[in-house]
C-alpha positions as CSV (number, residue, x, y, z in Angstrom):
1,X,-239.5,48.8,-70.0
2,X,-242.6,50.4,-68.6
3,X,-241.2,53.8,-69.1
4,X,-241.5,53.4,-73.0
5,X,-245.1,53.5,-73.0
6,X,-244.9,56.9,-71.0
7,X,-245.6,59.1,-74.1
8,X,-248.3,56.8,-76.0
9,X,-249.9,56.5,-72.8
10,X,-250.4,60.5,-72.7
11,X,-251.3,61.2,-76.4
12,X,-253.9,58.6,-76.2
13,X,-256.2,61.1,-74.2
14,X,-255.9,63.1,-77.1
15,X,-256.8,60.6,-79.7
16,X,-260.4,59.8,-80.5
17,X,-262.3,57.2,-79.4
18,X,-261.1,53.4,-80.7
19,X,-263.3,51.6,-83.7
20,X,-262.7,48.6,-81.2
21,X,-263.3,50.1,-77.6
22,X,-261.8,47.5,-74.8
23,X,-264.2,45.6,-72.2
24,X,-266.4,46.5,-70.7
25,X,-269.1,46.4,-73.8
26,X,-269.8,49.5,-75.5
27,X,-272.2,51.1,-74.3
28,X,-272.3,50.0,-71.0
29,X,-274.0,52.4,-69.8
30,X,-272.3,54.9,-66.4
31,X,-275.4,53.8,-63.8
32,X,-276.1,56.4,-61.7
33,X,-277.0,54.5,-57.8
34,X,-279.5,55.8,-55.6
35,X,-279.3,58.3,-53.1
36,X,-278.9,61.5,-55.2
37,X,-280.3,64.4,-53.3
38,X,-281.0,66.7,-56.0
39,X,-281.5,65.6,-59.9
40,X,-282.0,68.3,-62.9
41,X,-281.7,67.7,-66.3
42,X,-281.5,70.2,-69.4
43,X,-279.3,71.0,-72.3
44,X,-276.7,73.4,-71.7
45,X,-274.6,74.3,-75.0
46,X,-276.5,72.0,-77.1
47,X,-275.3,68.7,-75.2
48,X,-277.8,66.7,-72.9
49,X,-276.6,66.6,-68.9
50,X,-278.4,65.8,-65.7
51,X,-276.9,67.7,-62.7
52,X,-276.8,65.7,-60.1
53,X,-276.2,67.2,-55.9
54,X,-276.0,65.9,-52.8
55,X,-274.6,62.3,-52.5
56,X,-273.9,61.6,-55.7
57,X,-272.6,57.9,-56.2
58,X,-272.1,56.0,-60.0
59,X,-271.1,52.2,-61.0
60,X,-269.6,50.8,-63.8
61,X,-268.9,47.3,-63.8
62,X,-266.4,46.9,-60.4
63,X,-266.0,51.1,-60.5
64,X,-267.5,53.0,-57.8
65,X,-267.7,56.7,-58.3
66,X,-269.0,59.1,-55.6
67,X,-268.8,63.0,-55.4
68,X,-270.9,66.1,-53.8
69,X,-272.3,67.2,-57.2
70,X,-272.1,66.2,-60.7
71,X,-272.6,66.6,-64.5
72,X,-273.8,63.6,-66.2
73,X,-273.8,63.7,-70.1
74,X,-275.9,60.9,-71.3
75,X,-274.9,61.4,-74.8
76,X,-271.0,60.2,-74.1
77,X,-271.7,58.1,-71.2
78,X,-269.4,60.2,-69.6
79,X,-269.5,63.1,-66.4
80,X,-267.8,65.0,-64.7
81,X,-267.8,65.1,-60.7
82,X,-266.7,68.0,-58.4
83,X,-265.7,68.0,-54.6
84,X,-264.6,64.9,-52.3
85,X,-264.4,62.9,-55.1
86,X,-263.5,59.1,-54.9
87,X,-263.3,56.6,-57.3
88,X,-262.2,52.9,-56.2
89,X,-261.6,49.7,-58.0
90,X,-261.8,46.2,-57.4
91,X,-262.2,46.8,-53.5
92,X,-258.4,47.8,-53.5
93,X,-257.5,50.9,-55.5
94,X,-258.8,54.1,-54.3
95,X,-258.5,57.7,-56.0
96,X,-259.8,60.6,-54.5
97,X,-259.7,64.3,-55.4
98,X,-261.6,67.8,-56.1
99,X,-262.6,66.9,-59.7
100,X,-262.5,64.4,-61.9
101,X,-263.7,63.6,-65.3
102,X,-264.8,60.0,-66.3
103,X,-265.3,58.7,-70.3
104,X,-267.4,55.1,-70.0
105,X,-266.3,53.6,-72.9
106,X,-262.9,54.4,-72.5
107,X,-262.7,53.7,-69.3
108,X,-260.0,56.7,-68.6
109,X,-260.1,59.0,-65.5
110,X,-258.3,62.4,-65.2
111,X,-258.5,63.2,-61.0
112,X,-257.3,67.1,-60.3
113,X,-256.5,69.0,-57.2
114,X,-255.2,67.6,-54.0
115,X,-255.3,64.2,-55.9
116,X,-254.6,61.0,-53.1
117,X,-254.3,57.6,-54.7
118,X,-254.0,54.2,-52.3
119,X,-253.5,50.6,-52.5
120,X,-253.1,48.4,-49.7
121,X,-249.1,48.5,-50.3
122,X,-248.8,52.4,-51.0
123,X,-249.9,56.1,-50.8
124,X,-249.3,58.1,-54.0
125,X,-250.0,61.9,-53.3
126,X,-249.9,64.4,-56.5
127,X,-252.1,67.1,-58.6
128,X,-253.5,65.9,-61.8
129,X,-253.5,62.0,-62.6
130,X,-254.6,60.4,-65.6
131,X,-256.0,56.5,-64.9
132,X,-256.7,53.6,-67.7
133,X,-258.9,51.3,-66.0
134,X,-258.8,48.8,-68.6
135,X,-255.0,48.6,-68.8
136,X,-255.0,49.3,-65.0
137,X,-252.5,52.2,-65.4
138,X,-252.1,55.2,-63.7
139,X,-249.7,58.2,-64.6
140,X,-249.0,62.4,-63.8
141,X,-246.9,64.1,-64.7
142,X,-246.9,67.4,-62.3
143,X,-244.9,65.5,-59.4
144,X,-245.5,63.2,-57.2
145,X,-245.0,61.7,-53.6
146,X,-244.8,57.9,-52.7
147,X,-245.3,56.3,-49.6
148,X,-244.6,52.9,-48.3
149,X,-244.4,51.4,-44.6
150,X,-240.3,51.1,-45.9
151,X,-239.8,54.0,-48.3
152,X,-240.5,57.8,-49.9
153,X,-240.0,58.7,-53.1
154,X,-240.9,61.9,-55.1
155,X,-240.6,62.5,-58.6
156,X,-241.7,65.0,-61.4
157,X,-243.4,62.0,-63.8
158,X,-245.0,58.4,-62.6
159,X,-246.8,55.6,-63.8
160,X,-248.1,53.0,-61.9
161,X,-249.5,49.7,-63.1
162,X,-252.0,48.4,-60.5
163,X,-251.9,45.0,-61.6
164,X,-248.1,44.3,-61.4
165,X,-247.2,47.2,-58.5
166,X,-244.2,48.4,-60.3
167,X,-244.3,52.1,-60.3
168,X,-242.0,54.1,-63.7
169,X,-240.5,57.4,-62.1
170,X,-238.6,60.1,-64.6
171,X,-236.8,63.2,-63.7
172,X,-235.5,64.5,-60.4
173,X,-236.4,60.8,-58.8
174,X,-235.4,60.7,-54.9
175,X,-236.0,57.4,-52.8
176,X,-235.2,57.7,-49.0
177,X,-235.0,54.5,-47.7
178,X,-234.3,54.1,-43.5
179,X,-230.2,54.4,-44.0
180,X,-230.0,55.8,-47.3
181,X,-230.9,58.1,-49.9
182,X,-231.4,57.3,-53.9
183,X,-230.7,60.2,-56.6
184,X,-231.4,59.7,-59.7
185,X,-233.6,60.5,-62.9
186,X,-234.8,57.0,-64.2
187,X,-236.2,54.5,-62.0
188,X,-239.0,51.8,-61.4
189,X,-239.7,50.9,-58.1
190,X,-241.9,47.6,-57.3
191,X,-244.0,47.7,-54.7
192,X,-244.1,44.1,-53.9
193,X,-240.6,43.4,-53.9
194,X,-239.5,46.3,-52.5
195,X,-236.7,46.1,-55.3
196,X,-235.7,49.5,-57.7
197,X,-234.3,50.0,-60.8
198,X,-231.7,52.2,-61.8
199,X,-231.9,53.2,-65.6
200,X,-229.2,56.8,-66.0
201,X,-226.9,58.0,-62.8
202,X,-228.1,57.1,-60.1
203,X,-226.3,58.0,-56.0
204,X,-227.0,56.1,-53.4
205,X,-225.8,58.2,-49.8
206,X,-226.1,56.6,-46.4
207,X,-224.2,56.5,-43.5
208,X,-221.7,53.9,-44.4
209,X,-220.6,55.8,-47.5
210,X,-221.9,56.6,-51.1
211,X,-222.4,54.4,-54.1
212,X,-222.7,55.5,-57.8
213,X,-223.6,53.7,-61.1
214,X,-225.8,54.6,-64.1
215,X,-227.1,51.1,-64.4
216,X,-228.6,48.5,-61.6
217,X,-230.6,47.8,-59.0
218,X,-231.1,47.9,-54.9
219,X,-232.8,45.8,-52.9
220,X,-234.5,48.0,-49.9
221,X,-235.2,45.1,-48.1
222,X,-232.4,42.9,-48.1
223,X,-229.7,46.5,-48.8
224,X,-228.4,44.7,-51.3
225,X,-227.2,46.8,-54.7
226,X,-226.0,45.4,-58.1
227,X,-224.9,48.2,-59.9
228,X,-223.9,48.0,-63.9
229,X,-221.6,51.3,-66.0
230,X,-219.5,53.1,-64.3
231,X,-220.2,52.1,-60.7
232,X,-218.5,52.8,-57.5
233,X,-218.1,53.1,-53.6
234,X,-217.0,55.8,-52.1
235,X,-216.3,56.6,-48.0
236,X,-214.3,59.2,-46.4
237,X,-210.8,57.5,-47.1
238,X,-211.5,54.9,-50.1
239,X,-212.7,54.7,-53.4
240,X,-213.9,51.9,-55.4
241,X,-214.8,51.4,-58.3
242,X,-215.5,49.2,-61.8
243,X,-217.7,48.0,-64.7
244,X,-220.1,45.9,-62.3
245,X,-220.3,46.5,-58.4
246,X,-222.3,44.3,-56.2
247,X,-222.3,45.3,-52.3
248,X,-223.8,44.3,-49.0
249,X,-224.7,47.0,-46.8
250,X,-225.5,44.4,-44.2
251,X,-222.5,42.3,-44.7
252,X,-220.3,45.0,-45.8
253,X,-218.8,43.2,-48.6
254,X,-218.4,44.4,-52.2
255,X,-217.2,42.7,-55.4
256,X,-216.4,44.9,-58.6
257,X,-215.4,43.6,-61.7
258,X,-214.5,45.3,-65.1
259,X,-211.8,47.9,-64.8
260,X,-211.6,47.9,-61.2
261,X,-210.0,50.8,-59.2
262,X,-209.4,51.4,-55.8
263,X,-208.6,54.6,-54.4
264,X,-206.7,55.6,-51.1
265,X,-207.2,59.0,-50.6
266,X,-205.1,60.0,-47.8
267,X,-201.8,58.9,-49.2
268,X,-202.6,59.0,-52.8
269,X,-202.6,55.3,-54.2
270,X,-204.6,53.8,-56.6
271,X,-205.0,49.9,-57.4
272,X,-206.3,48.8,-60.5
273,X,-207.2,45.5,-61.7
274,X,-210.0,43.1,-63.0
275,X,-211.8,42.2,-59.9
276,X,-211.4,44.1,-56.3
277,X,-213.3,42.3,-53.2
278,X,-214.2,45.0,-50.8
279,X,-214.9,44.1,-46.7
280,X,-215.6,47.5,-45.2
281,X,-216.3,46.3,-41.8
282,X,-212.5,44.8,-41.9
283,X,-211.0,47.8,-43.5
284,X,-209.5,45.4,-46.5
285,X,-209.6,45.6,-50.1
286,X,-208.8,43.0,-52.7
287,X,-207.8,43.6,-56.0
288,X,-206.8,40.4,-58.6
289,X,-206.9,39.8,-62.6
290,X,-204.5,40.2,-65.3
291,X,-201.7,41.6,-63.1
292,X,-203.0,44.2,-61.2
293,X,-201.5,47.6,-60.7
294,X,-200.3,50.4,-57.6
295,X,-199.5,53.6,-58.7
296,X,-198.4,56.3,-55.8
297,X,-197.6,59.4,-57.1
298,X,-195.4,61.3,-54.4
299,X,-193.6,65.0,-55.0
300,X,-193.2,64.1,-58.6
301,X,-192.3,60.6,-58.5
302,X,-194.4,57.7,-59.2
303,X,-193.9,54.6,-58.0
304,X,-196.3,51.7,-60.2
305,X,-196.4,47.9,-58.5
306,X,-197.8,45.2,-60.2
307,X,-198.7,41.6,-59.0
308,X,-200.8,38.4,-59.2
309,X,-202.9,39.9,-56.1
310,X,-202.9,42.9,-54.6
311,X,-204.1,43.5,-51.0
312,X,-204.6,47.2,-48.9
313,X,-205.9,47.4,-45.4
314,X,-206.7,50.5,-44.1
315,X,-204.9,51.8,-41.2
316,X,-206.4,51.1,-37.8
317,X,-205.1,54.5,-35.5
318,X,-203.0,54.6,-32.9
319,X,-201.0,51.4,-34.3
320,X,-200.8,52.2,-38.1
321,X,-203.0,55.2,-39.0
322,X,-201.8,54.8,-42.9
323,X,-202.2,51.0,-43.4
324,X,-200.4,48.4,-45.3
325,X,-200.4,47.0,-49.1
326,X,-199.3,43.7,-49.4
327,X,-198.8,42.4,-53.0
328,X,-197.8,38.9,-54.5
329,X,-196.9,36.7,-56.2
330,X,-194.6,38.0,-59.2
331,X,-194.1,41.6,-57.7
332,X,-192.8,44.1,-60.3
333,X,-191.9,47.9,-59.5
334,X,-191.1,50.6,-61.9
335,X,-190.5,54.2,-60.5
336,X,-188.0,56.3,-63.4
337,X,-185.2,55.7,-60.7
338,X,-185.3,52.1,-60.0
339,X,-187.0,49.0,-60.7
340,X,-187.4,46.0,-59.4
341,X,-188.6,42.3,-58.8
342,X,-189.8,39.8,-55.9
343,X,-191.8,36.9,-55.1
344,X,-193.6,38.9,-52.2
345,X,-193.5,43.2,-51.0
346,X,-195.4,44.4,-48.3
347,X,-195.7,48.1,-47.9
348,X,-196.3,49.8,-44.5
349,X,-197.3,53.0,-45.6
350,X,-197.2,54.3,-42.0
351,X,-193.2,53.3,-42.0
352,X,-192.9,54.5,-45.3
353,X,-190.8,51.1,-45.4
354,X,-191.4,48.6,-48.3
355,X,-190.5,44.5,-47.3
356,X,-189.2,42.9,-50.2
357,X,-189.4,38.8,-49.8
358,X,-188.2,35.5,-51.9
359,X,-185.1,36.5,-54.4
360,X,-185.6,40.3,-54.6
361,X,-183.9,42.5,-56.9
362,X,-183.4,45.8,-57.4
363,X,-181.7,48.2,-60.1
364,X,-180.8,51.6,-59.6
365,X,-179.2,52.8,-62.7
366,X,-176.0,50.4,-63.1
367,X,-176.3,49.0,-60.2
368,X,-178.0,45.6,-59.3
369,X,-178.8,44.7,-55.6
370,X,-179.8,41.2,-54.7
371,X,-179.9,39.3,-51.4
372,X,-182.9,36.8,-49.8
373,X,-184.8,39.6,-48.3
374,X,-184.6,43.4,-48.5
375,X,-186.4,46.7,-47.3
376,X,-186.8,49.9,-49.0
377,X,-187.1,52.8,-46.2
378,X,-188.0,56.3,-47.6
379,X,-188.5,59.6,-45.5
380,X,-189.9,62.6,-46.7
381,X,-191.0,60.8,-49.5
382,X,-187.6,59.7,-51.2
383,X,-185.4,56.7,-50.8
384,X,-183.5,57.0,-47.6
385,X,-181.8,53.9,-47.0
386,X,-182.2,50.4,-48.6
387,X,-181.1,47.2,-46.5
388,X,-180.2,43.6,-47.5
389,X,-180.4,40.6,-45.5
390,X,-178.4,37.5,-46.5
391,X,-176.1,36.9,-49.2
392,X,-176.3,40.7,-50.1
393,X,-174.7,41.3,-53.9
394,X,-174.2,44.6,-55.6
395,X,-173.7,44.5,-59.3
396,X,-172.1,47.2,-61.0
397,X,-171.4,47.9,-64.5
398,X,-169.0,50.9,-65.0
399,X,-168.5,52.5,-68.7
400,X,-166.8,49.5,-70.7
401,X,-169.3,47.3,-69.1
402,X,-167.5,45.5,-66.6
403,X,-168.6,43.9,-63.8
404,X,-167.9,45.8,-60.3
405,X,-169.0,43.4,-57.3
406,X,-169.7,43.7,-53.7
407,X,-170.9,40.7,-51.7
408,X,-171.4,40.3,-47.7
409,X,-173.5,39.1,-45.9
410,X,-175.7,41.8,-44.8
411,X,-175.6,45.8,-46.4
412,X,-177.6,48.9,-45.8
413,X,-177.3,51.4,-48.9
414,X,-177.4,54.9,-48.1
415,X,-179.6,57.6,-50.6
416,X,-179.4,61.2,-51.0
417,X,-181.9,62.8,-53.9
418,X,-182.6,58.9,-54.5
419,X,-179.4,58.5,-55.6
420,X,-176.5,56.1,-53.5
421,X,-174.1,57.7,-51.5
422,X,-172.7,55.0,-49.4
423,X,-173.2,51.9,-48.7
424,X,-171.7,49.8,-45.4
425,X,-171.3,45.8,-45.8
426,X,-171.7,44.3,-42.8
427,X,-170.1,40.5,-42.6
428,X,-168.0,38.2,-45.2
429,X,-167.3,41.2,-46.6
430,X,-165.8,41.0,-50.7
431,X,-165.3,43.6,-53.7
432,X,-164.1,43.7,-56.8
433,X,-163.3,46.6,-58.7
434,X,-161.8,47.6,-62.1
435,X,-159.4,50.4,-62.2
436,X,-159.6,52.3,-65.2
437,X,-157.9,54.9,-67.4
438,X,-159.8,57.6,-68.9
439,X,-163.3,55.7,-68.8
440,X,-161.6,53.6,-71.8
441,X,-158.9,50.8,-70.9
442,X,-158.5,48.5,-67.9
443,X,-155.5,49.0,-66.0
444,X,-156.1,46.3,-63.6
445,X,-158.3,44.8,-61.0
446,X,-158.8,45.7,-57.3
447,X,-160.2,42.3,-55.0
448,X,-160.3,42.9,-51.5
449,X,-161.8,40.3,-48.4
450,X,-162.5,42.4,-45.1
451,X,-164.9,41.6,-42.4
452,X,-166.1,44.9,-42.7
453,X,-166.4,47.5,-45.7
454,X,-167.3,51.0,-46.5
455,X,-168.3,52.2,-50.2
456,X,-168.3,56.0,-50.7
457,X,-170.3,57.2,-53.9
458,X,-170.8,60.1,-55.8
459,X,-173.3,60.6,-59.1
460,X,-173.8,56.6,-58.5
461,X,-169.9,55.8,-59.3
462,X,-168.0,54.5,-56.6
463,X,-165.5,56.9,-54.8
464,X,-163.7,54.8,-52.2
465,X,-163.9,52.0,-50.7
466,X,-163.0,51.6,-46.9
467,X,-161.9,48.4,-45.0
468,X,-162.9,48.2,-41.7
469,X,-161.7,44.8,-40.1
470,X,-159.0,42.4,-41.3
471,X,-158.6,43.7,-44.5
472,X,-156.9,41.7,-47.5
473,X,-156.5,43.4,-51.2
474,X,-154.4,42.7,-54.3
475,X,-153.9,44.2,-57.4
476,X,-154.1,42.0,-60.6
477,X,-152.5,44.1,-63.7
478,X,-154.7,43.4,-67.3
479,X,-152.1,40.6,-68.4
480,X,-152.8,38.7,-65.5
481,X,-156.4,38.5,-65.4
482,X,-157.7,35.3,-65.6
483,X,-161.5,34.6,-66.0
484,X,-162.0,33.1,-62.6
485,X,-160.5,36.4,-61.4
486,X,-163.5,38.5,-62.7
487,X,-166.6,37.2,-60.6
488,X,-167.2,36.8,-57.2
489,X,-169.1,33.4,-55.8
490,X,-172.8,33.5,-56.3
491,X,-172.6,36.6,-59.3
492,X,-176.0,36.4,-61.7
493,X,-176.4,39.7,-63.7
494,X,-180.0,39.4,-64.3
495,X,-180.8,42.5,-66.6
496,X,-183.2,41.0,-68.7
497,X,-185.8,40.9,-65.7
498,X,-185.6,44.6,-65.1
499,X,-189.0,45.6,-65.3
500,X,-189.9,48.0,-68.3
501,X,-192.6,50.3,-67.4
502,X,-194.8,49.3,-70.1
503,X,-194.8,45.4,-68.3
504,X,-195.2,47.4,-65.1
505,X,-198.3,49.3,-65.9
506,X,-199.6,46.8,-68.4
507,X,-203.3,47.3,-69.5
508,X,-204.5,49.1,-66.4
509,X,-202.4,52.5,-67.0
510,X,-201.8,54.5,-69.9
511,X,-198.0,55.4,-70.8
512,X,-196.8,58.7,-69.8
513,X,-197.5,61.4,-72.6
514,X,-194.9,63.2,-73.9
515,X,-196.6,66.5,-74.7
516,X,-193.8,68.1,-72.4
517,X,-190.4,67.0,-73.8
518,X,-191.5,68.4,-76.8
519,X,-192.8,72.1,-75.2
520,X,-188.8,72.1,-74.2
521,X,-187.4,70.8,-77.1
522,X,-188.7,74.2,-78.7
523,X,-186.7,76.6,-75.8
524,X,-183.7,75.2,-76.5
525,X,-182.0,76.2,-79.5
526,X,-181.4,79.6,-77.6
527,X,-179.1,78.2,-75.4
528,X,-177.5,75.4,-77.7
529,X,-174.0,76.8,-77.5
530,X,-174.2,76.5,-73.5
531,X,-174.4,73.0,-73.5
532,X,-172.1,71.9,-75.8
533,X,-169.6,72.9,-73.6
534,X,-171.7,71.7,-70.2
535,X,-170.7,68.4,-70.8
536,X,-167.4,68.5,-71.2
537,X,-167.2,70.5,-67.7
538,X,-168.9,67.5,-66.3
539,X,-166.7,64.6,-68.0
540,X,-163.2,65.7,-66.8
541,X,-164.3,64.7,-63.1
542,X,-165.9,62.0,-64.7
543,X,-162.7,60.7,-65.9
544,X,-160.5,61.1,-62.7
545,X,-163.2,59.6,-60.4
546,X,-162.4,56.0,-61.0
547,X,-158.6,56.6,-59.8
548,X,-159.4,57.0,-55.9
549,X,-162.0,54.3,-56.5
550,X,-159.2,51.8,-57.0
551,X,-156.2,53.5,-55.2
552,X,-157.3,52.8,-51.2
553,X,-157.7,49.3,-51.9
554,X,-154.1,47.6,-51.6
555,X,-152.8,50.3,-49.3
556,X,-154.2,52.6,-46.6
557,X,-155.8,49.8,-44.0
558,X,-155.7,51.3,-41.2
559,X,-156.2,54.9,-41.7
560,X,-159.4,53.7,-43.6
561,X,-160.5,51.7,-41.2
562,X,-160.3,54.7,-38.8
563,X,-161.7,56.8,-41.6
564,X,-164.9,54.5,-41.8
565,X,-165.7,54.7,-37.8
C-alpha cells in the first residue's frame, strides 16, 4: 500500500542527488519572473546567492513560487523563500507557508510554519511538509488536519498523492464524519471516493451504536462498512460480532460471517454460529450455519440450545421488554439437569417460559417426558413447572431398569431445586409401576386407569401416587407378568437421542474445563472416613421408598382422591 513508501520517501531528502535526476531536464534552470523589488547578489559563506525582496515570484516548468524575500543560490539551482510563501502546481495544488526551501533538480519542497496545503477537493493544515513534485507526493510527519465539504481527519503522519487523491494517515488517525466518528491508527482515505481504509483496530462510534474491526473499509458517502478480523457491532443491549461484518447504517442491516456471535446483554445470552443477519431498525437478529448455538448462563446454570436457525428479537417495552428467541429446525438443549429435543422452541424471555413444538422430548435424570407440544416455565431462574399437551408420557427407569409409565392426556410437572416433586395428570389418565424389594427383585406390578392422577416425588423417585376420579388398579405378582403387561400404548424409550453436551455445543463452544474437580479432589482425603459412611445413611431411605410408591395403588381410593384435592 501507499504507506510502505512512508520511510523511503523520508530518507530520500537525505540522500544525495540521483546520477539520473527525473524530468524536468537537468538543469532547468529556477527562473526568477519579474517584479522583484529589491535584487543583491554576493557570496556569503563561500556559496553564490542573490537576495531577492519585495514581490518575489519564481517558475519552473508548471511551478509558481512567490514569497516576500528570498535567497537564490545559483550554484544548486535551488533557494530558499521566507514569509507568505505559496507555491502552486498545475493550477490546482496550492502550498503556502512562512518558509520554504526548493532544490530544482530534484524537484522537492520542504514548507514550514503555519503550513496550509489545498486542492479543489481538500484543505490539509500542518507544520512542516515535505513535497516531491515529480512523483506528486506530499507527506509530514508533525500532525496534521484534513478537511473536506463531508469529513475531518487529524493524524500525527500523512501522505498525500496529488495525482490519485488518496491520502496514507499513521498513528492516532480520527475521521469525523456527520454521524460518526473513526479511531484508529492506519488508514488511507480517498478523496475522490470518499471511501477509507482500515489497516490495525479501528472504532467506528455514532449514534446508532459502535462498530469495531482491525481490517476494512467505510464508505462515508453511501455509510456503508465492510469490516475484515475481529469485527463487531455493538449498541446499548446487543453485541455482534464475527470474522467479516458488512452493515448499512442507512438500511440498518448487517451480515457477519466467520465465528459469528451475538450478544444479549440484559439477560446474558449469547448465539453463535457461522453467519448472523442483523436488522437494527426491526430489533431482530439472525444467526444460521453449522448448527448454531444459545448459551444462558443463569445463577450457575447454563442452559446451551442448538438449531438449524436461530432467531432473537429484542424486546419492544411495555409488551415484552426481554424479547423472544425462536430456534428451529432440529432443536437440541443440554443444561447439567436435563436435556432435550424438538422440531421447533420458542423462548419468551420476558415469561421466562420456553414453547416446545413437533415431538418434544425431555429427560430429567431417569425420567423421559414426551407429548405433541410442551412448555418449560421457570421463575427465579429455575424450572418451576413443566406442562404437556397431548398424549403426555412419562418414562421412568427405576434401579433394575424397568420401565415405570405414566400416560394422560394432558400433565403439568411440578419442580423444586429443578428437581420433580409432583406431577398432576389431567385426562385418560394410566400408570404403571414396579414394586420392588430392596432396590433388587420385582415383587410385582402396580397398573392403575383413573380419570385423574396425582404423582408425589421425592429425590426424582416416585413417592405416591393419588387417584383422583374413577379409579381402577391391580396388582400383577412377578409369575404373572406377561410381556404385554409391561408397556403402556404408545411407550418409545428414546435414550439414544438424549442430547450429549458435546453435540449440544458442537464447534461454537469449548467443553467445560475441569481445573476445579481436581482443586477438590485434593481436600478430600481429610474427610474420607465421613463419607464412607454418608452413603449408607442415604441408601436405607433409599430402599424403603419404593414400598409406599406401590402400596396406595390397589387400595385407598377414596381417601387419596380426597388427599389429592
Amino acid at each position: 500500500m501507499l504507506l510502505a513508501g512512508l520511510p523511503a520517501f523520508s530518507q530520500a531528502q537525505q540522500r544525495p542527488r540521483p546520477a539520473t535526476p527525473p524530468t524536468p531536464t537537468p538543469g532547468q534552470r529556477i527562473e526568477l519572473l519579474p517584479g522583484t523589488q529589491r535584487l543583491v547578489g554576493g557570496t556569503f559563506n563561500g556559496v553564490e546567492i542573490r537576495k531577492l525582496i519585495g514581490n518575489v515570484s519564481f517558475k519552473q516548468g508548471t511551478t509558481l513560487l512567490f514569497c516576500d524575500s528570498a535567497y537564490q543560490y545559483l550554484e544548486k539551482n535551488a533557494l530558499e523563500a521566507f514569509s507568505n510563501v505559496r507555491i502552486i502546481q498545475n493550477d490546482t495544488i496550492t502550498i503556502t507557508g512562512d518558509h520554504a526551501t526548493y532544490d530544482g533538480d530534484t524537484r522537492k519542497a520542504r514548507m514550514t510554519g503555519n503550513v496550509v496545503m489545498r486542492d479543489p477537493r481538500m484543505t490539509l493544515t500542518t507544520t512542516v511538509l515535505d513535497y516531491d513534485l515529480n512523483k506528486n507526493l506530499a507527506y509530514y510527519s508533525t500532525g496534521g488536519h484534513l478537511v473536506d465539504p463531508e469529513n475531518t481527519l487529524d493524524s500525527q503522519f500523512g501522505y498525500y498523492n496529488t495525482t490519485s487523491k488518496v491520502f496514507s494517515f499513521k498513528r492516532n488517525v480520527k475521521l469525523v464524519t456527520k454521524e460518526n466518528t473513526i479511531d484508529t491508527d492506519t488508514l488511507q482515505y480517498n478523496t475522490l471516493s470518499k471511501v477509507a481504509y482500515f489497516f490495525g483496530p479501528t472504532r467506528i462510534t455514532g449514534k446508532q451504536g459502535n462498530l469495531y474491526a482491525e481490517n476494512g473499509t467505510y464508505n462515508t458517502i453511501t455509510k456503508v462498512s465492510n469490516f475484515q478480523r475481529n469485527a463487531k457491532i455493538e449498541t446499548p443491549n446487543y453485541l455482534l460480532g464475527g470474522d467479516k461484518l458488512v452493515y448499512d447504517e442507512v438500511r440498518q442491516y448487517g451480515v457477519a460471517t466467520g465465528h459469528v456471535s451475538m450478544t444479549s446483554k440484559k439477560d446474558n445470552i449469547v448465539l453463535r454460529g457461522d453467519v448472523g443477519k442483523y436488522w437494527r431498525g426491526l430489533g431482530r437478529t439472525k444467526v444460521y450455519g453449522s448448527s448454531p448455538v444459545m448459551r444462558n448462563i443463569s445463577d450457575g446454570d447454563t442452559l446451551y440450545m442448538s438449531a438449524d436457525t436461530l432467531v432473537s428479537v429484542e424486546g419492544r417495552p411495555p409488551k415484552n421488554a426481554a424479547g423472544v428467541l425462536y430456534a428451529y429446525p432440529k432443536v437440541k438443549i443440554f443444561r447439567k439437569d436435563l436435556q432435550g429435543r424438538c422440531d421447533s422452541l420458542t423462548y419468551d424471555r420476558g415469561d421466562s417460559i420456553i414453547y416446545l413444538n413437533k415431538r418434544p422430548v425431555l429427560w430429567s435424570d431417569n425420567n423421559q417426558l414426551t407429548a405433541d407440544s410442551m412448555e418449560i416455565r421457570q421463575r427465579r431462574k429455575k424450572i418451576d413447572q413443566m406442562r404437556l399437551y397431548a398424549n403426555s408420557f412419562i418414562i421412568g427407569q427405576d434401579t433394575i431398569l424397568n420401565y415405570n409409565q405414566v400416560k394422560g392426556r394432558n400433565m403439568v410437572a411440578y419442580f423444586v431445586d429443578n428437581k420433580i416433586k409432583k406431577v398432576d395428570v389431567l385426562g385418560n389418565a394410566e400408570s404403571l409401576y414396579y414394586a420392588l424389594e430392596g432396590d433388587t427383585a420385582v415383587t410385582g406390578l402396580n397398573k392403575a386407569v383413573s380419570a385423574n392422577m396425582a404423582l408425589r416425588f421425592a429425590d426424582n423417585k416416585l413417592q405416591t401416587i393419588s387417584f383422583l376420579t374413577n379409579p381402577d388398579a391391580s396388582f400383577i405378582p412377578p409369575h404373572e407378568l406377561k410381556p404385554e403387561d409391561e408397556k403402556l400404548k404408545g411407550f418409545t424409550w428414546r435414550a439414544t437421542e438424549r442430547p450429549t453436551r458435546r453435540a449440544v455445543l458442537g464447534k461454537h463452544f469449548p467443553l467445560p474445563v475441569k481445573a476445579k474437580p481436581k482443586t477438590k479432589s485434593k481436600a478430600k482425603p481429610a474427610v474420607k472416613t465421613k463419607s464412607k459412611s454418608a452413603p449408607k445413611a442415604k441408601t436405607i431411605p433409599a430402599k424403603t421408598a419404593p414400598k409406599p410408591a406401590v402400596r396406595p395403588a390397589p387400595k385407598p381410593q377414596a381417601p387419596a382422591a380426597r388427599v389429592g384435592r
